[in-house]
C-alpha positions in Angstrom: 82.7 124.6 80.3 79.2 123.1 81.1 78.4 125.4 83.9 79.1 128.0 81.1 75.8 130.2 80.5 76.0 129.9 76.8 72.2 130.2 75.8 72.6 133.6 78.4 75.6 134.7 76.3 73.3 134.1 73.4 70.9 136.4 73.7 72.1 138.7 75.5 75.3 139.7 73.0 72.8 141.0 70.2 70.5 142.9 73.1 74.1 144.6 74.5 75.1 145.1 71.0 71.7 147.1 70.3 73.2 149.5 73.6 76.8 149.6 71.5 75.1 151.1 68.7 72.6 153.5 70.3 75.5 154.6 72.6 77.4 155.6 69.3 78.2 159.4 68.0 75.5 160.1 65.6 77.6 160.7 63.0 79.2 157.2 63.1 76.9 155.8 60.7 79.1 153.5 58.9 80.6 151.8 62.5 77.0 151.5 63.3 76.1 149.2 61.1 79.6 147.8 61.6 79.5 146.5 64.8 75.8 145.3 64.4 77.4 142.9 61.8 80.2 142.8 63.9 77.8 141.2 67.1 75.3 139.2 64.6 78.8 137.8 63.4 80.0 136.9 66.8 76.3 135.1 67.8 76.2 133.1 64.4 79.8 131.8 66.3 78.2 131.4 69.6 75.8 129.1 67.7 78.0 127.3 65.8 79.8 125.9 68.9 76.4 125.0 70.5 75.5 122.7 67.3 79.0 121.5 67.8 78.9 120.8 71.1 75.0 119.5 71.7 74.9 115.6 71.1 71.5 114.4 69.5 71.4 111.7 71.6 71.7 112.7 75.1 69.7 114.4 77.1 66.3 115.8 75.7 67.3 119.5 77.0 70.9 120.4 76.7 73.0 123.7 78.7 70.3 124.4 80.8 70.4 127.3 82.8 68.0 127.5 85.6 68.0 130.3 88.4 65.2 131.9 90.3 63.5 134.6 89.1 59.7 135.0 90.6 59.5 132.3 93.0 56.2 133.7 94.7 54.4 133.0 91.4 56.4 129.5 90.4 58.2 130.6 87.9 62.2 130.4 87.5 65.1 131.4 84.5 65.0 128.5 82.7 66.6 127.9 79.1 67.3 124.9 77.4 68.2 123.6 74.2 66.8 120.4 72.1 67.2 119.4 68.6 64.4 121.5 67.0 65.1 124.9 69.0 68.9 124.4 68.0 68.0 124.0 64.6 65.8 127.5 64.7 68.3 129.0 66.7 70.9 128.2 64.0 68.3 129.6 61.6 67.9 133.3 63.4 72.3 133.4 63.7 72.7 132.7 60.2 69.9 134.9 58.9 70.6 138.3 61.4 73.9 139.3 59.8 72.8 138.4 56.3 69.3 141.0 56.7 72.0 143.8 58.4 74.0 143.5 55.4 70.9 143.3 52.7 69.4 146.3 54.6 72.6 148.3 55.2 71.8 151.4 53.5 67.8 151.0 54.7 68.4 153.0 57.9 69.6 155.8 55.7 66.7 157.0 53.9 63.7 156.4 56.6 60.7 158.9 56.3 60.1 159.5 60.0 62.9 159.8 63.1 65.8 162.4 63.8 67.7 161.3 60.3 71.3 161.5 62.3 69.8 157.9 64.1 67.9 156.4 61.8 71.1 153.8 60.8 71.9 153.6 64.9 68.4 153.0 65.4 67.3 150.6 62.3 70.2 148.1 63.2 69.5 148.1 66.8 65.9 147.3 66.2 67.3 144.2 64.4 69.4 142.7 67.1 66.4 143.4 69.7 64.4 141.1 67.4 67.0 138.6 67.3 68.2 138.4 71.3 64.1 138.3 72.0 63.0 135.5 69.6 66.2 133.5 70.6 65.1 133.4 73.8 61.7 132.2 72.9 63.3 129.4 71.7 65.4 128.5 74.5 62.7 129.5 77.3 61.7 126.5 79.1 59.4 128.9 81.5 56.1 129.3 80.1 56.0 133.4 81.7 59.3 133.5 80.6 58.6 132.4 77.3 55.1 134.8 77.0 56.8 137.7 78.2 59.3 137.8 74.9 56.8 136.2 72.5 55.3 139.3 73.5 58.1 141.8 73.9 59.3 140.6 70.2 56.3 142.9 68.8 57.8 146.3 69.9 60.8 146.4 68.2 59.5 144.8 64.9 56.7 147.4 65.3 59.0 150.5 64.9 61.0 148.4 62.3 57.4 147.8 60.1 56.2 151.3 61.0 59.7 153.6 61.0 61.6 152.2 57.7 58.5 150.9 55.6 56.9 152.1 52.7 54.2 154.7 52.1 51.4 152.4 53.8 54.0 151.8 57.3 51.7 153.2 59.5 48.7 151.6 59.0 50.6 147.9 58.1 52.6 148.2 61.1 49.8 149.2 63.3 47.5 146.1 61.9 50.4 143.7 62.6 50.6 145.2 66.3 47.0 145.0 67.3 46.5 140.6 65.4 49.3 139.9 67.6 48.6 141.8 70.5 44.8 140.4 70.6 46.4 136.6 70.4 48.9 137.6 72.9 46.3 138.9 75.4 44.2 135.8 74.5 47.4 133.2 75.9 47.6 135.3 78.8 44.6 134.6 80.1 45.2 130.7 78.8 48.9 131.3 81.0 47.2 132.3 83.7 44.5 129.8 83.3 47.9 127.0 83.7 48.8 128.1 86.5 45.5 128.0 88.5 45.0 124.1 87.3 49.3 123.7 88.5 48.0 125.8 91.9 44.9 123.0 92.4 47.6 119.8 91.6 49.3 118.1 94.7 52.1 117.0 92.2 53.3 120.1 91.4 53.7 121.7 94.9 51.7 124.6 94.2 51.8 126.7 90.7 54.0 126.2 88.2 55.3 127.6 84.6 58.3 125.5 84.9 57.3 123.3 81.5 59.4 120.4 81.7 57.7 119.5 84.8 54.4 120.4 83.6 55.1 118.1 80.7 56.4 114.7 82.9 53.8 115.1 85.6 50.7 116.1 83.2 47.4 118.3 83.8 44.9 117.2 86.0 41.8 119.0 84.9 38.5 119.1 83.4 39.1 118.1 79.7 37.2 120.9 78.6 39.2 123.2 80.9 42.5 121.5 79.4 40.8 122.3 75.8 40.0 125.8 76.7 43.6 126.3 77.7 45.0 124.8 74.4 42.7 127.5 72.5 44.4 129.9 74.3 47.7 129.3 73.5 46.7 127.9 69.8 45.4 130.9 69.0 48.1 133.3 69.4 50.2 131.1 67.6 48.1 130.7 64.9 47.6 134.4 64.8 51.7 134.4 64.5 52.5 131.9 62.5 50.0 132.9 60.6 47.7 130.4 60.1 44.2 130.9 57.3 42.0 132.8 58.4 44.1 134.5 60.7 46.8 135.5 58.2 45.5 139.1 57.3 48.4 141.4 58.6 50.9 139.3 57.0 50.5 140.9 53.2 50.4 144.2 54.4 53.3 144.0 56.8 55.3 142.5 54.6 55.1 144.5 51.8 55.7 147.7 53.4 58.1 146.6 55.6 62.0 146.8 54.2 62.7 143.2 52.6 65.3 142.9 55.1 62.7 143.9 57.9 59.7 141.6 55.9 62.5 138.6 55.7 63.2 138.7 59.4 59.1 139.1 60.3 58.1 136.1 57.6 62.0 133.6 58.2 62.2 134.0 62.1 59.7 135.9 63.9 56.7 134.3 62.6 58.9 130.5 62.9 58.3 131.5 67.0 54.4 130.6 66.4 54.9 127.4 64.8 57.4 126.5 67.4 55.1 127.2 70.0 52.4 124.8 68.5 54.9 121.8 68.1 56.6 122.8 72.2 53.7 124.1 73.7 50.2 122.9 72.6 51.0 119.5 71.6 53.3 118.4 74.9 51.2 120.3 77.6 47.8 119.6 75.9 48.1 116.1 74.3 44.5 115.2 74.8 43.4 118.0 73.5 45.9 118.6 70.4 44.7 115.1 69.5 41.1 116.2 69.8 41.7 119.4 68.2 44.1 118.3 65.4 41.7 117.3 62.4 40.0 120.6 62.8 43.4 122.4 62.6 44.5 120.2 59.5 41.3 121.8 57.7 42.8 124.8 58.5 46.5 124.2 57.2 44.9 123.0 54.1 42.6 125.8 53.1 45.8 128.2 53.9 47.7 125.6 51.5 45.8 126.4 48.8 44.8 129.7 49.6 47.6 131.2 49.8 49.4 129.6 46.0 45.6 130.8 44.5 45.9 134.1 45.8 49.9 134.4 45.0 48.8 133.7 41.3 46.8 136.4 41.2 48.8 139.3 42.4 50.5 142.2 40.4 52.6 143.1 43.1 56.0 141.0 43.1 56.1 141.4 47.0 52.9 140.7 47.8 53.2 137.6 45.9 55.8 136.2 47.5 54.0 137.0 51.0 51.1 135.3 49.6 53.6 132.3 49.1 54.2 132.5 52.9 50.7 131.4 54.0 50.2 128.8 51.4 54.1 127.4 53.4 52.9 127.8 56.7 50.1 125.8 55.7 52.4 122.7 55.4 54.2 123.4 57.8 51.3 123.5 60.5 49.6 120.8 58.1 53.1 118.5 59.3 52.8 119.5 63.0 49.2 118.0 63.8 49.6 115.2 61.5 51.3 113.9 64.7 53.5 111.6 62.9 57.5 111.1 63.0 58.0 112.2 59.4 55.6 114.9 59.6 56.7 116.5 62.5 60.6 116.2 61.1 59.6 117.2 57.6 57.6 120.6 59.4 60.8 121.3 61.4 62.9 121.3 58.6 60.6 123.0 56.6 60.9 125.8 59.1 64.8 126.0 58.6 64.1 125.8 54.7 61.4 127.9 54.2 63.4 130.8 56.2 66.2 130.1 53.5 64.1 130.4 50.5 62.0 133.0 51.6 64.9 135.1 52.3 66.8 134.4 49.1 63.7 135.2 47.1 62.6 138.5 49.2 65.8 140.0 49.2 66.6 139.1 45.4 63.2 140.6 44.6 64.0 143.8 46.7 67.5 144.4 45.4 65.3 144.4 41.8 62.9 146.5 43.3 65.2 149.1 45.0 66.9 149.6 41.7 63.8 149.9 39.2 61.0 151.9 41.7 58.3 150.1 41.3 56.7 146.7 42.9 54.6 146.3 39.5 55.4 143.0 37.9 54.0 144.1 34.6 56.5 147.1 35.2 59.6 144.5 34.2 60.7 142.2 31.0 63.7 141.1 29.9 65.8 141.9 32.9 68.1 138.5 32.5 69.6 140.6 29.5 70.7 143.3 31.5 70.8 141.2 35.6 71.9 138.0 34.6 73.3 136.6 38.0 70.2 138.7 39.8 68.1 136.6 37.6 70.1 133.6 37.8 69.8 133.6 41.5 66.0 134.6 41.8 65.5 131.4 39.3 67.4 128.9 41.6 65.3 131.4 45.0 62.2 130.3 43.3 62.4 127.1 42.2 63.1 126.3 46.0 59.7 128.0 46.5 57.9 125.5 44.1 60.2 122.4 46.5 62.5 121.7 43.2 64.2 118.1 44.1 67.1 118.7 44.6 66.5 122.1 46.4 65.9 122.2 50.4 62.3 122.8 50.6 61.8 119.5 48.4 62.3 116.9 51.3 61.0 118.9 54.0 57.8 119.0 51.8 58.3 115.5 51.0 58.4 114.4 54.6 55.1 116.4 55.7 52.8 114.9 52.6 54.0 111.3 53.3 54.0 111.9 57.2 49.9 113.3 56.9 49.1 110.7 54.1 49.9 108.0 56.2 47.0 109.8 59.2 45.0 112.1 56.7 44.9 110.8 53.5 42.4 113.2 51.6 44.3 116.0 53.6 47.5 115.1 52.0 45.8 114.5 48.3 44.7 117.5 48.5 47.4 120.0 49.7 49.7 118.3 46.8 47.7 120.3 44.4 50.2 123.4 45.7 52.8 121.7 43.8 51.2 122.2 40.8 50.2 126.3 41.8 53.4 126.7 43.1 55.1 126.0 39.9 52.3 128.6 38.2 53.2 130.7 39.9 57.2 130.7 40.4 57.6 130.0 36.2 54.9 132.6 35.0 56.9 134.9 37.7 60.1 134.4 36.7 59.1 134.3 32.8 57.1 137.9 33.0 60.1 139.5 34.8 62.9 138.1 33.6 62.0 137.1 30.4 61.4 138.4 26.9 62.4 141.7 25.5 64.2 144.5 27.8 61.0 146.6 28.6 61.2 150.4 28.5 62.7 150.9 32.1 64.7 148.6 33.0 67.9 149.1 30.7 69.9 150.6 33.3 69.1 148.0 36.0 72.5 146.9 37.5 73.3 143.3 38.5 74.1 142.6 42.1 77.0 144.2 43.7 79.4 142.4 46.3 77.5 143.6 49.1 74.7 141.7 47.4 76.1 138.6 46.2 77.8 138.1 49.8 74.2 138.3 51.1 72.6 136.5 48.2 75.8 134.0 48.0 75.4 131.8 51.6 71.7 131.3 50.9 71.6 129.7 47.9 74.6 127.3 48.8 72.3 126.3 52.0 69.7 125.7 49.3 71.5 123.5 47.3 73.4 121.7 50.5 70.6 121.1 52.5 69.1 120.2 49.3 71.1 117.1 48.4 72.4 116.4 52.5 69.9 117.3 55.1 71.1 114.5 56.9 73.1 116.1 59.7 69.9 118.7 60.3 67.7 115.5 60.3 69.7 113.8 62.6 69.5 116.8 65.1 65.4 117.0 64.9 64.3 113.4 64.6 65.1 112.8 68.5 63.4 115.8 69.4 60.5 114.8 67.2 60.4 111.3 68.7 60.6 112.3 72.1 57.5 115.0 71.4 55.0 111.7 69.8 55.7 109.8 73.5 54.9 112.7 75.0 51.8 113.8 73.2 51.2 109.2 73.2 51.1 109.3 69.7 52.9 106.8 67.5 53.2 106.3 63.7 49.9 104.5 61.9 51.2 101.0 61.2 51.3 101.0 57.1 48.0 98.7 55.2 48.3 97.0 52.2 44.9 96.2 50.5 43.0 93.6 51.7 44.8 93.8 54.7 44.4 94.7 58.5 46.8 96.8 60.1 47.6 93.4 61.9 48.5 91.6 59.3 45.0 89.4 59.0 42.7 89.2 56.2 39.4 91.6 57.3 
């Protein structure tokens, strides 16, 4: 069983699967989408028995594959699991056949393509997505990893620009050229590695192979080795999306399908925050560390940012987008505070964050979808008539706002207390989100679902099974997750610990006043 290729298997099911349903009669709509579920189902397995199987405690990189690929230009197949790409892996299988069911009847009424395909070709878009980013989690090639960071953009291009709303074109075309400007921005910072590998006796002549990049080090000019960190920082901060380089995100989202807006904001975009915590920081520890308060600014302003901005909007979906950001923010604010809890609590508020996001997009599309219009001031009183849809967008949003008791809450919890203890005025100052978030979420909920039945919505219907089985798994991870994360916690805190030797960073020893950090009286 170890020689297995499981993380192969992986990706490659959902990519075969996309063949399956493009190979189908046109007319088979219906076993289309079927046996999309059918293989999303079947990869959310394949996952389940690599969580099983993977022991937080042994090795850093578990079921390794490694074969050659390139070899004139150093670079070999290499996947490899730890604790925090399992957990986003999990994250991607769980969320894949939840979107195909939300968006099952999105293919169906597409404004551009040959109509007799657009189900075939909407659902194979999907699993393209899926088998792309999941290897960029596993990837422990740099190239290898580039190419589908990269490759990831064509298929959520025609999903943005095929399926979306009236503004598709432009949205999709926006998100295309931010992330194919960062893209082309780490290629030159990819190519830029492998000329300093090239020049270092240790490494035998270039290299992408990153776990021995990472245990021999860079041997360069530090500003070389910062130049190279820009490189790759930057497109992930154009991905992630990170202030001020979050300006496709609204627009993408909001004409994308929710399912399609869901799988850009809860997995695609988690890719860029990923590469920041495997990538930046363990290649470039020197300069991450030199680099990091500028990039905590950043988080912050995106903090706040994006809850001001969300409390402003008049368009349901763009508010939630705007929501997005303002979590990112933490979640990159938790990465560079380079500290055990900070880098736990941003893992698991990548895991959490795809959760809420997904129940409260999709909750907020079902309404939408049924009513016409993205207008908050269009609804009113729609509990009376919806009252598990508005049950259900309640608990969605009030794991937005990090509720205790909800996931987001410790995740959050763990990046404040993990920058406070590096970046005190940082952390002060980011908590102010908690009190926007709840504006918000409550004047949200309250102008929608509240009040008298407005002129409109009396025949909104409540969620249908299809629905509620989508609707259903989320908020139980919310509320598990919520009260346990334990066994998720127990899977990334290794991971984390083994990233702070790496980077040589270690946890601030706590001060009391009037005290040294030694113990002495100053």
């Amino acid at each position: 069983m170890s020689g297995f290729p499981w993380l192969t298997v992986l990706w490659v099911l959902p990519l075969v699967g996309a063949g399956v349903v493009l190979a189908l009669p046109v007319h088979r709509r219906a076993l289309a989408k079927s046996v999309a579920v059918g293989v999303s189902v079947v990869v959310l397995c394949l996952a389940v028995v690599l969580a099983i199987r993977f022991d937080p405690t042994g090795e850093q990189y578990q079921f390794v594959e490694s074969h050659a690929w390139i070899p004139a230009f150093g670079t070999r197949y290499i996947l490899g699991l730890d604790g925090i790409a399992l957990v986003l892996v999990l994250l991607t299988a769980v969320l894949v056949p939840l979107l195909l069911l939300a968006g099952w009847n999105d293919g169906d009424s597409a404004p551009d393509y040959d109509r007799r395909r657009m189900a075939h070709t909407y659902v194979a878009l999907t699993l393209m997505v899926e088998a792309m980013v999941i290897v960029s989690f596993t990837a422990l090639d740099v190239l290898l990893f580039y190419i589908f960071f990269e490759a990831m953009l064509i298929p959520m291009y025609f999903l943005i620009g095929g399926f979306g709303g009236a503004g598709r074109a432009y949205a999709a075309v926006k998100f295309l050229l931010y992330n194919l400007f960062g893209g082309l921005i780490m290629l030159a910072a990819v190519i830029g590695l492998y000329v300093v590998t090239a020049r270092q006796d240790a490494f035998g002549g270039g290299t992408f192979d990153f776990r021995v990049i990472v245990a021999e080090g860079l041997d360069a000019d530090p500003g070389v080795l910062k130049a190279l960190f820009l490189g790759f920082m930057f497109a992930f901060a154009v991905k992630a999306p990170l202030w001020p380089f979050h300006t496709w995100l609204p627009g993408a989202a909001v004409e994308a399908t929710p399912a399609s807006a869901v799988l850009m904001m809860a997995v695609v975009d988690k890719v860029g925050t990923f590469g920041m915590l495997r990538f930046c920081l363990q290649m470039f520890p020197d300069a991450s560390a030199y680099f990091a308060p500028f990039v905590t600014v950043l988080a912050v302003i995106g903090i706040i940012y994006g809850a001001v901005l969300a409390i402003g909007q008049t368009d349901v979906m763009r508010l939630i987008a705007y929501t997005s950001i303002s979590h990112f923010g933490f979640i990159i604010l938790g990465i560079f505070a380079m500290t055990s809890q900070g880098q736990a609590g941003s893992t698991l508020y990548m895991v959490n964050h795809g959760i809420s996001t997904a129940a409260l997009f999709l909750i907020a599309g079902f309404l939408v979808s049924r009513r016409g219009t993205r207008l908050i001031a269009d609804y009113g009183g729609v509990q009376k008539v919806a009252p598990v849809m508005a049950g259900t967008f309640l608990v969605a949003g009030l794991a937005t706002l990090s509720l205790p008791g909800l996931a987001p809450f410790i995740s959050e919890f763990l990046v404040l207390v993990g920058t406070f203890s590096r970046y005190q005025i940082a952390a002060v100052v980011a908590t102010l989100a908690l009190v926007l978030a709840a504006i918000y979420v409550l004047w949200l909920y309250q102008r929608m679902m509240t009040g008298p039945l407005k002129e409109g919505n009396e025949t909104v219907r409540d969620l249908v099974r299809r629905e509620i089985a989508v609707v259903a798994p989320l908020i139980a991870l919310l509320l598990v997750l919520g009260v346990y994360p334990k066994p998720v916690l127990d899977v990334i805190t290794p991971a984390v610990s083994h990233v702070l030797v790496t980077v040589g960073q270690h946890d601030p020893a706590p001060t009391v006043a009037g005290q040294d950090p030694e113990g002495g009286t100053p």
